[in-house]
C-alpha positions as CSV (number, residue, x, y, z in Angstrom):
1,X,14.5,22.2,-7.7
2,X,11.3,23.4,-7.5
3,X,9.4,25.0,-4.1
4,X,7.0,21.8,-5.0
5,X,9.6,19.0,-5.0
6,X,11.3,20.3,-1.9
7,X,8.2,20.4,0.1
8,X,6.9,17.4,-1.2
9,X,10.4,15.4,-0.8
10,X,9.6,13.1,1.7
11,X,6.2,12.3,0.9
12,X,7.7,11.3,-2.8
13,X,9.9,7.8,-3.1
14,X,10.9,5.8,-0.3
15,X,8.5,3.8,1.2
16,X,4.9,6.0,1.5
17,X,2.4,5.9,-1.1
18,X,2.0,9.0,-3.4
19,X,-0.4,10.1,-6.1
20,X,0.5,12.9,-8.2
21,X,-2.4,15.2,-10.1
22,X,-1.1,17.6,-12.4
23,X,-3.6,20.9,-13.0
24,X,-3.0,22.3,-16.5
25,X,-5.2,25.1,-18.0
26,X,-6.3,25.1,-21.5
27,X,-6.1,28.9,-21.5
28,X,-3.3,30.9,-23.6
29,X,-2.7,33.3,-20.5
30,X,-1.3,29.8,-18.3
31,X,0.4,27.5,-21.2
32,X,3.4,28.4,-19.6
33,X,2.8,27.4,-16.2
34,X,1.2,24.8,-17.8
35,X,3.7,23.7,-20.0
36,X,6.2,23.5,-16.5
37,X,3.4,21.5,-15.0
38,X,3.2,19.1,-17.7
39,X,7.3,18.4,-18.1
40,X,6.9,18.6,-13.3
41,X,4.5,15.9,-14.2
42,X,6.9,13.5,-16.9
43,X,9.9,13.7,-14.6
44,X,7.3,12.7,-11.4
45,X,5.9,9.9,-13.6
46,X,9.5,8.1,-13.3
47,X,9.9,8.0,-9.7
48,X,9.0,4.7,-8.1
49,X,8.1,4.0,-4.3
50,X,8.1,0.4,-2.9
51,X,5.3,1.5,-0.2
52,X,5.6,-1.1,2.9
53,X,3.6,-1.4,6.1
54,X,5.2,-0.2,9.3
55,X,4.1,-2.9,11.9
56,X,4.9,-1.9,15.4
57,X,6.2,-4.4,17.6
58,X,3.4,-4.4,20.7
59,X,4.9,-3.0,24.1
60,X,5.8,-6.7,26.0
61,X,9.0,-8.3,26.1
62,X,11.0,-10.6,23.5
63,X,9.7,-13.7,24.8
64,X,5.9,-13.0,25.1
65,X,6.3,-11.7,21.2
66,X,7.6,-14.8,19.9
67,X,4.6,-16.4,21.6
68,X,2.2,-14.1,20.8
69,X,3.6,-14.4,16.9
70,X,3.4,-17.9,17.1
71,X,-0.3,-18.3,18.4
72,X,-0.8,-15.9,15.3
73,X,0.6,-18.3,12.7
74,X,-0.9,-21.0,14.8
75,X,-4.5,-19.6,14.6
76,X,-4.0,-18.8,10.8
77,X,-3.1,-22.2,9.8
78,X,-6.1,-23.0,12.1
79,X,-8.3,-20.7,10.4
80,X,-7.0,-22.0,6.6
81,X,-7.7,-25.7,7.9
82,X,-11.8,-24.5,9.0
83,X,-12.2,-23.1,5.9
84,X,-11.3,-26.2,3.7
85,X,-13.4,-28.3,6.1
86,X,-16.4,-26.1,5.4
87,X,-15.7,-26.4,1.4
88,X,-15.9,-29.7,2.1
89,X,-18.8,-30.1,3.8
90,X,-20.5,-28.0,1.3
91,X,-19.5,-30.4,-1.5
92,X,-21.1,-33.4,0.6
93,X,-24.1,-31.4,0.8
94,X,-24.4,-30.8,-2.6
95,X,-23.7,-34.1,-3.8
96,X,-26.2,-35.6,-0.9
97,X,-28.8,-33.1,-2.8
């Protein structure tokens, strides 16, 4: 209901990331603001965000993203098979030590 929460409302849940630092004083003049602060902070505490990357889909037609999303996958597995060779070659080496 706060000034805060509205202004902050779409930055907290949903799917951005948010970090929350409450400012309390130890001084008798703020404990109440303080004290609002703190109880601001508890309810915040209790809000959870699943934060997700947005991935644009690049500017080029249906069929050149399926391609271009294949190659991907393709080069990945590629890239996973390259580095268990070079384990493997690594082992040879040290057992030919």
């Amino acid at each position: 209901d706060s000034k805060l929460t509205r202004l902050l409302q779409d930055s907290m849940g949903g799917i951005a990331k948010c970090i929350f630092i409450a400012c309390v004083s130890p001084s008798k003049f703020n404990y109440d603001e303080s004290q609002v602060t703190l109880k601001y902070a508890a309810r915040a505490r209790n809000i959870v965000n699943k934060p997700i990357k947005i991935i644009e889909k690049p500017n080029v037609n249906e069929e050149e993203y399926l391609k271009l999303m294949e190659d991907h996958l393709t080069l990945k597995e590629y890239v996973k098979e390259m580095t268990l060779y070079q384990k493997d070659l690594e082992n040879e080496l040290k057992v030919a030590k």
